[in-house]
C-alpha positions as CSV (number, residue, x, y, z in Angstrom):
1,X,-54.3,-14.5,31.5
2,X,-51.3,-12.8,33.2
3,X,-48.0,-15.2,33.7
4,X,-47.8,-16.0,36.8
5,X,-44.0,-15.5,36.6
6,X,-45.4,-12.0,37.1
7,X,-46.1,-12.7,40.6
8,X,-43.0,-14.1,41.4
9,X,-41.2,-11.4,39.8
10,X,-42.7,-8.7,41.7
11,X,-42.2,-10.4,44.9
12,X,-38.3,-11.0,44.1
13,X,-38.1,-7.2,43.5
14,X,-39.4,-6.0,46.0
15,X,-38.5,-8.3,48.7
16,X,-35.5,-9.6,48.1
17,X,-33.9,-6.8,46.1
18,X,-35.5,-3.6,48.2
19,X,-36.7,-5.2,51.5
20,X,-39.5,-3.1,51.4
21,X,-41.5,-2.8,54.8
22,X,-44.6,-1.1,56.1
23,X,-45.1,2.7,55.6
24,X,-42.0,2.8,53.1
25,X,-42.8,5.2,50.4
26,X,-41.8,3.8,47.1
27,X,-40.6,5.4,44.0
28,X,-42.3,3.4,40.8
29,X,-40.7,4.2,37.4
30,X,-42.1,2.2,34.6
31,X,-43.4,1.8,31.1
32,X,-47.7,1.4,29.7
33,X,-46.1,-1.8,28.1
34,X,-45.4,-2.9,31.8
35,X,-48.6,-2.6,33.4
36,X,-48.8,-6.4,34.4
37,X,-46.0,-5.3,36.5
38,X,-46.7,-2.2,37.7
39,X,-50.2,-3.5,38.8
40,X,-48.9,-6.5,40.5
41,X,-46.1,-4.7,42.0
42,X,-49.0,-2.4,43.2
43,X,-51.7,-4.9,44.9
44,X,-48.3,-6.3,46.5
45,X,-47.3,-3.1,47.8
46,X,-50.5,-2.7,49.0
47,X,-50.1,-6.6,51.0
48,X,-47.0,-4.9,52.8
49,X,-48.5,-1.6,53.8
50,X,-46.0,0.5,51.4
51,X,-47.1,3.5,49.5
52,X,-46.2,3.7,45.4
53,X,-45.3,7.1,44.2
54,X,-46.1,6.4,40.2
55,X,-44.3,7.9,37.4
56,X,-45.0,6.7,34.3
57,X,-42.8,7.6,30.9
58,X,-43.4,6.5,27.4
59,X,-39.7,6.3,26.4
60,X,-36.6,6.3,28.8
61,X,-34.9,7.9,31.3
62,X,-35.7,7.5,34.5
63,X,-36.8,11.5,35.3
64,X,-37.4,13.1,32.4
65,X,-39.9,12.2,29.0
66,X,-38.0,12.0,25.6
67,X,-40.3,14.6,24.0
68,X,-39.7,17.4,27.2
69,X,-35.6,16.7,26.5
70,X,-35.8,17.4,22.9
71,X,-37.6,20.5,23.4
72,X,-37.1,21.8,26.7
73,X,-34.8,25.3,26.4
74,X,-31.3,25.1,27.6
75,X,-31.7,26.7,31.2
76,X,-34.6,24.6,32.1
77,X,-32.7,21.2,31.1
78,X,-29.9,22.0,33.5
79,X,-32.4,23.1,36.3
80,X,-34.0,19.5,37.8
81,X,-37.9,19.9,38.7
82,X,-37.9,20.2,42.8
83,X,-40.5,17.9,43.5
84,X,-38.7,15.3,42.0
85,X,-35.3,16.4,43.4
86,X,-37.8,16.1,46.9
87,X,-38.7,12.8,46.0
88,X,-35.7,11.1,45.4
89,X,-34.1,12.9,48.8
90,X,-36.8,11.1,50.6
91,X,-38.1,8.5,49.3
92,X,-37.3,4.8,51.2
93,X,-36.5,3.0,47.7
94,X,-36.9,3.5,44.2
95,X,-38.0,0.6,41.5
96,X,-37.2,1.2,38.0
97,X,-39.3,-1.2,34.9
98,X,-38.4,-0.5,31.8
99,X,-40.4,-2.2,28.7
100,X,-39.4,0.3,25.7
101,X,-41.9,0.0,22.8
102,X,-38.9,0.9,21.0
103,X,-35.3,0.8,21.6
104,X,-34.0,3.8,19.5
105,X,-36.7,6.0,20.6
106,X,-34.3,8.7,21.8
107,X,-31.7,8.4,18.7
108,X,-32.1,11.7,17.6
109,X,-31.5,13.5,21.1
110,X,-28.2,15.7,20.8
111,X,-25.3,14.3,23.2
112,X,-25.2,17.9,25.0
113,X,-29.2,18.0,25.7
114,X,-29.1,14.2,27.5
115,X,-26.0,15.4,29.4
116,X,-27.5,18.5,30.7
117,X,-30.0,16.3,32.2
118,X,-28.0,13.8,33.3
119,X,-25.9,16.9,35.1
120,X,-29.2,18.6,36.5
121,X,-30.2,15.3,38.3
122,X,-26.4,14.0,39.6
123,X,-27.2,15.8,43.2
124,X,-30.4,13.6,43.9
125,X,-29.8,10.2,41.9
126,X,-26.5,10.3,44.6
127,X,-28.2,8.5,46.8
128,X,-29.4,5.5,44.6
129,X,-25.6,5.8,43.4
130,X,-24.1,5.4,46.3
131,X,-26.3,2.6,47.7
132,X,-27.8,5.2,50.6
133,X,-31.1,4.4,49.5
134,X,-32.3,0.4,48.2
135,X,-33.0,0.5,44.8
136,X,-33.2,-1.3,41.7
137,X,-33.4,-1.3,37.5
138,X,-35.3,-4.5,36.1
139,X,-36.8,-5.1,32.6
140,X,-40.2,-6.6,31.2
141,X,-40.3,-8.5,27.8
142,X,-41.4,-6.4,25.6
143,X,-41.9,-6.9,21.5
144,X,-39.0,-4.5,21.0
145,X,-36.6,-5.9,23.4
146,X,-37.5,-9.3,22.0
147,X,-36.5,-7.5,18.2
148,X,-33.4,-6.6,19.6
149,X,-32.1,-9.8,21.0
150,X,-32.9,-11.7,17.7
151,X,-35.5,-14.0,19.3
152,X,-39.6,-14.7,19.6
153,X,-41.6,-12.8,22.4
154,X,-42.3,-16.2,24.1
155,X,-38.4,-16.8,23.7
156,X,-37.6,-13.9,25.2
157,X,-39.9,-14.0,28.2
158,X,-38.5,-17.5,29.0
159,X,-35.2,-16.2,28.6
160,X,-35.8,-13.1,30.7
161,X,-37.9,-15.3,33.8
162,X,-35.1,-17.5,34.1
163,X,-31.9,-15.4,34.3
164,X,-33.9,-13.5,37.0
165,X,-36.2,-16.3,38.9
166,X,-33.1,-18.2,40.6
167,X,-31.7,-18.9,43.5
168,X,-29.7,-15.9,44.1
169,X,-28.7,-16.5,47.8
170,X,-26.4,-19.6,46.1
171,X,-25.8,-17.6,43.3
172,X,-24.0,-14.7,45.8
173,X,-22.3,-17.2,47.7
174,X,-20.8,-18.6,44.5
175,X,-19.7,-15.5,42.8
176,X,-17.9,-14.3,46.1
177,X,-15.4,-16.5,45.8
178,X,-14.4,-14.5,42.5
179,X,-15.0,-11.4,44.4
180,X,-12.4,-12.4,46.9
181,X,-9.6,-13.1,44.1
182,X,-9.8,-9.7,43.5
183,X,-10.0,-8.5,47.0
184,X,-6.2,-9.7,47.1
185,X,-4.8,-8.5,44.4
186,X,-3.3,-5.0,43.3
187,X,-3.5,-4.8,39.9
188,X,-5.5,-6.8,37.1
189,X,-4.8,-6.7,33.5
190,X,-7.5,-7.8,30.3
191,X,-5.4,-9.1,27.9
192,X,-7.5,-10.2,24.4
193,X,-7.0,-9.4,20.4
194,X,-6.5,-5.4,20.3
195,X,-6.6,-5.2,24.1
196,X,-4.1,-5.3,26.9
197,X,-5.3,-2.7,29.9
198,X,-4.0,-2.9,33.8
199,X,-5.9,-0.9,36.3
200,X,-4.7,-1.0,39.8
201,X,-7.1,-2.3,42.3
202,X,-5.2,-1.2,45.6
203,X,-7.1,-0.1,48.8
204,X,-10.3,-1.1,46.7
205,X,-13.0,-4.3,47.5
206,X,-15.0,-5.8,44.8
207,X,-18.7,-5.7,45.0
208,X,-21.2,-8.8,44.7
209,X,-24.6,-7.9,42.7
210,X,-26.4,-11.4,43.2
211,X,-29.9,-9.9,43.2
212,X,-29.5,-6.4,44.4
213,X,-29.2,-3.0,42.1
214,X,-30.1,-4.5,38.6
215,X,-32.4,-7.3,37.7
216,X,-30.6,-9.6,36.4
217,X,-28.2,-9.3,38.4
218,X,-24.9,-11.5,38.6
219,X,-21.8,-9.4,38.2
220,X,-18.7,-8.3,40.4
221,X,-17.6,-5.1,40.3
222,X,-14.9,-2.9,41.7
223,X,-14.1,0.8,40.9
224,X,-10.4,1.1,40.0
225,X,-7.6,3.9,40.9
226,X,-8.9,6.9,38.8
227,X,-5.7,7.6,37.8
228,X,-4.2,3.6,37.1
229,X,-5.4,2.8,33.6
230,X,-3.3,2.4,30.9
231,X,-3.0,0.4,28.0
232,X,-5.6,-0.2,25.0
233,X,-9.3,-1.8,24.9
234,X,-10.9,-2.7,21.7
235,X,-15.1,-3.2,21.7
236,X,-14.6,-5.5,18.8
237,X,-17.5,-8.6,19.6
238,X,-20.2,-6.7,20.6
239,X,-21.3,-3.1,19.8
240,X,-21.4,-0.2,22.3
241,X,-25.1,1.1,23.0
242,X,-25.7,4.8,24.4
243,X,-29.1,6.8,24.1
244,X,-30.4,4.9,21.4
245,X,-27.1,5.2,19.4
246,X,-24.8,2.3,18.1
247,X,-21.5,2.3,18.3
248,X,-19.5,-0.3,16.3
249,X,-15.9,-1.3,17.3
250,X,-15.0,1.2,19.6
251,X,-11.1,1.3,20.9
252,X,-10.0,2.9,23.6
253,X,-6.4,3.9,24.7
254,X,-5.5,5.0,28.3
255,X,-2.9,6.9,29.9
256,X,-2.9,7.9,33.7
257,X,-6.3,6.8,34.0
258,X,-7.8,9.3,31.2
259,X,-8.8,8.0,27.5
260,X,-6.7,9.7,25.2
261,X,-7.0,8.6,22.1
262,X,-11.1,6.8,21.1
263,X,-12.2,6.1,17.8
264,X,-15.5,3.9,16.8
265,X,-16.4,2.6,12.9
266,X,-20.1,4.4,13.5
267,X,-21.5,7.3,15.3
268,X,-18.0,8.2,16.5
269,X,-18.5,12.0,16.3
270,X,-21.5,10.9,19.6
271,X,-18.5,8.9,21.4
272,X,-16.3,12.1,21.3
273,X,-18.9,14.4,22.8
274,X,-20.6,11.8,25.4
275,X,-16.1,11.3,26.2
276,X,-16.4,15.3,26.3
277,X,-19.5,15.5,28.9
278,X,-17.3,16.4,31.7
279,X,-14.0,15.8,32.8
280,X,-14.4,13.0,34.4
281,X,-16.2,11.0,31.5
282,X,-12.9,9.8,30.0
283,X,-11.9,8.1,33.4
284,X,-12.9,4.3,34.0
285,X,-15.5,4.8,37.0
286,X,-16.4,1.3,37.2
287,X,-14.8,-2.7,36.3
288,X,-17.3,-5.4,35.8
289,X,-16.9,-9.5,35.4
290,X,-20.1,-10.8,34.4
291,X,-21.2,-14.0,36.5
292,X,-24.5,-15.4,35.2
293,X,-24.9,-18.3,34.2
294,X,-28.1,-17.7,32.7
295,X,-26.9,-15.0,30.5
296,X,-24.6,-16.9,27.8
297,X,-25.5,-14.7,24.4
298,X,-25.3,-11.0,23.5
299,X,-29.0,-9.7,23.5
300,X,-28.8,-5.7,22.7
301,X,-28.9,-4.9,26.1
302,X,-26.3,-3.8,28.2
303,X,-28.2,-4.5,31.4
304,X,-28.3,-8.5,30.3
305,X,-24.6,-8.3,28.5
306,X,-22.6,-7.1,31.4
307,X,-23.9,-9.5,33.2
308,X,-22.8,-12.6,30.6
309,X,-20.9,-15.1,31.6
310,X,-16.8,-14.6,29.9
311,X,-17.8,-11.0,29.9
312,X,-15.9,-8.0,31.1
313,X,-17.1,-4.3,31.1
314,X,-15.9,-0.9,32.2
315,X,-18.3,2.1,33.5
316,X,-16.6,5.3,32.0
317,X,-17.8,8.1,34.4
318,X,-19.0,8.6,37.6
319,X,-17.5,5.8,40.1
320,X,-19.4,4.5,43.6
321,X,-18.9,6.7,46.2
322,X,-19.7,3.9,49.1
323,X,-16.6,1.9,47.3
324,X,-13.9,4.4,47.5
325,X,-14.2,5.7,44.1
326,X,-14.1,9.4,43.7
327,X,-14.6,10.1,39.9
328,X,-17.4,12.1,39.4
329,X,-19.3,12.8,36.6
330,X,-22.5,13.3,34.7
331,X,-22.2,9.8,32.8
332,X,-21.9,6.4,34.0
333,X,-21.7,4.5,30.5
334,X,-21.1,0.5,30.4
335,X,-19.3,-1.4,28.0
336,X,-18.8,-4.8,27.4
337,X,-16.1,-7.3,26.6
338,X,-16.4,-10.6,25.1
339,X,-13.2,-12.5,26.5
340,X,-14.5,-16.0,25.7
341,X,-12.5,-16.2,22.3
342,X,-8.9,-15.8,23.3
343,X,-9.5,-13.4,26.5
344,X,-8.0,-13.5,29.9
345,X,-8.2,-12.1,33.3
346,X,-4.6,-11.8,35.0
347,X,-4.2,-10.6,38.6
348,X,-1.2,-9.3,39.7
349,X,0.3,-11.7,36.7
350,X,-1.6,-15.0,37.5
351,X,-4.0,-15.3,34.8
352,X,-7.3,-16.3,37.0
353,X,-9.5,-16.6,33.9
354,X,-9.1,-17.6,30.5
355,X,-11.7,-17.8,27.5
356,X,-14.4,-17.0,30.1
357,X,-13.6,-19.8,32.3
358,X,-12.6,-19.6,35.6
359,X,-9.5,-21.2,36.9
């Protein structure tokens, strides 16, 4: 018998989160382990009179099959297939669900063959990253995702439903008001053990994702002066998570915006060369404060731990065009910070947070 939290979940994604109305065409990315998803968000497509454009994959990334990007030659991985370019040009939204059968599936894909992917695809993903085009990323509960977070499928599907099924026109009106701290401020500083890095926020406005982009949502975000960070960041509490690799304890250190100096206690040789993609990898594209309140524990997914409560994050890469950020680059690579253990939040020296708390 399918869950009828299905139901519900298909009509937040597609109403709420992508406002989809009749005639839209509608890209569907998704997994075989989500097929009480994709058929439900099918017949509901269907009830609105919107067309699905299917593409199923059997392990990650949104345009291209692990299999084809381990053995695809070197000119054809930089060169993106022009139907799909087509597609994303002209599509009226795209819906991502991902339900890996298994999380490290693409572990053993060189750094170099991912990027020139990532690179080949930049021109016609710019319109999901710039917000010209509704979109959004959500996740069903899958055996493996329930491995990786420690806990029982059953667990994991109640835990899933209920940071996603809320109320998240309260939820946006609530985490506005942090929004707005930032929104008068010109520089904020993350001050923890290991850590102390100031990025200016001048000219720049926070964004709000109560329910929009990624499912869960629950996040502000802003996309700092390129050229402001400086200081140090230490990943210390939680490890950093990149194509199926695991980094442990990475540390970071800044200077006129650019990473300098990065080291990591695993896989660090894979930092370096995802840091070398391009040159605007080692620039902070993105600042995140996690706002959910139904997200309190680290699951093994950076899509539910950037959104934690206490939890900050930076997007190394490619920044948001649509919010005045200009770095551009093949990678847009989240990392989170735990600051509920001795971390605070300072903006332009008033310390607005502290241990995850809100003052």
């Amino acid at each position: 018998m399918t869950d009828p939290r299905v139901a519900r979940y298909a009509e937040l994604l597609l109403d709420m989160c992508l406002g989809v109305q009749r005639g839209w065409q509608v890209i569907v990315w998704g997994m075989p382990w989500a097929r009480p998803l994709l058929e439900e968000v099918m017949k509901q497509l269907a009830e609105r009179g919107a067309y699905p454009l299917l593409r199923l994959t059997f392990s990650g990334g949104s345009y291209s099959h692990a299999a084809w990007v381990r053995h695809a030659p070197p000119d054809v991985l930089s060169q993106p297939a022009s139907i799909d370019v087509h597609a994303l040009q002209n599509a009226d939204a795209w819906l991502g669900i991902s339900a890996p059968e298994n999380t490290r599936d693409r572990a053993d894909i060189p750094a170099e063959r991912t990027s020139a992917v990532q690179r080949a695809y930049a021109g016609a993903m710019s319109r999901l990253n710039n917000e010209q085009m509704p979109w959004v990323l959500c996740w069903y509960p899958t055996p493996a995702l329930a491995q990786e977070a420690g806990m029982t499928l059953p667990a994991f599907e109640d835990f899933l439903y209920a940071s996603c099924l809320i109320d998240w026109r309260a939820e946006h009106e609530r985490i506005s008001r942090h929004a707005r701290l930032f929104d008068e401020a010109e520089e904020v500083r993350i001050v923890a053990e290991g850590t102390d890095l100031r990025l200016s926020l001048a000219d720049r406005r926070m964004g709000v994702d109560a329910g929009t982009g990624n499912m869960p949502g629950g996040e502000v975000y802003v996309c700092p002066i390129e050229t402001s960070a400086i200081g140090t960041i230490a990943f210390t509490e939680f490890p950093a998570v990149r194509g199926g690799r695991t980094m442990w304890n990475v540390r970071l250190r800044f200077s006129e915006g650019r990473v300098v100096d990065a080291s990591a206690d695993s896989e660090e040789e894979f930092l370096l060369e995802t840091l070398d993609t391009d040159d605007g990898a080692r620039r902070i594209g993105e600042l995140g404060i996690g706002c959910n309140p139904g997200i309190d524990r680290y699951m093994g997914n950076v899509y539910f731990d950037e959104k934690m409560n206490g939890t900050a994050h930076i997007a190394l890469g490619h920044g948001f065009e649509n919010m005045g950020g200009t770095n551009e680059s093949a990678i847009h690579w989240d990392i989170v910070k735990d600051l509920r253990a001795g971390g605070r939040i300072e903006l332009d020296g008033k310390v607005v947070q502290e241990n995850g708390v809100w003052l």
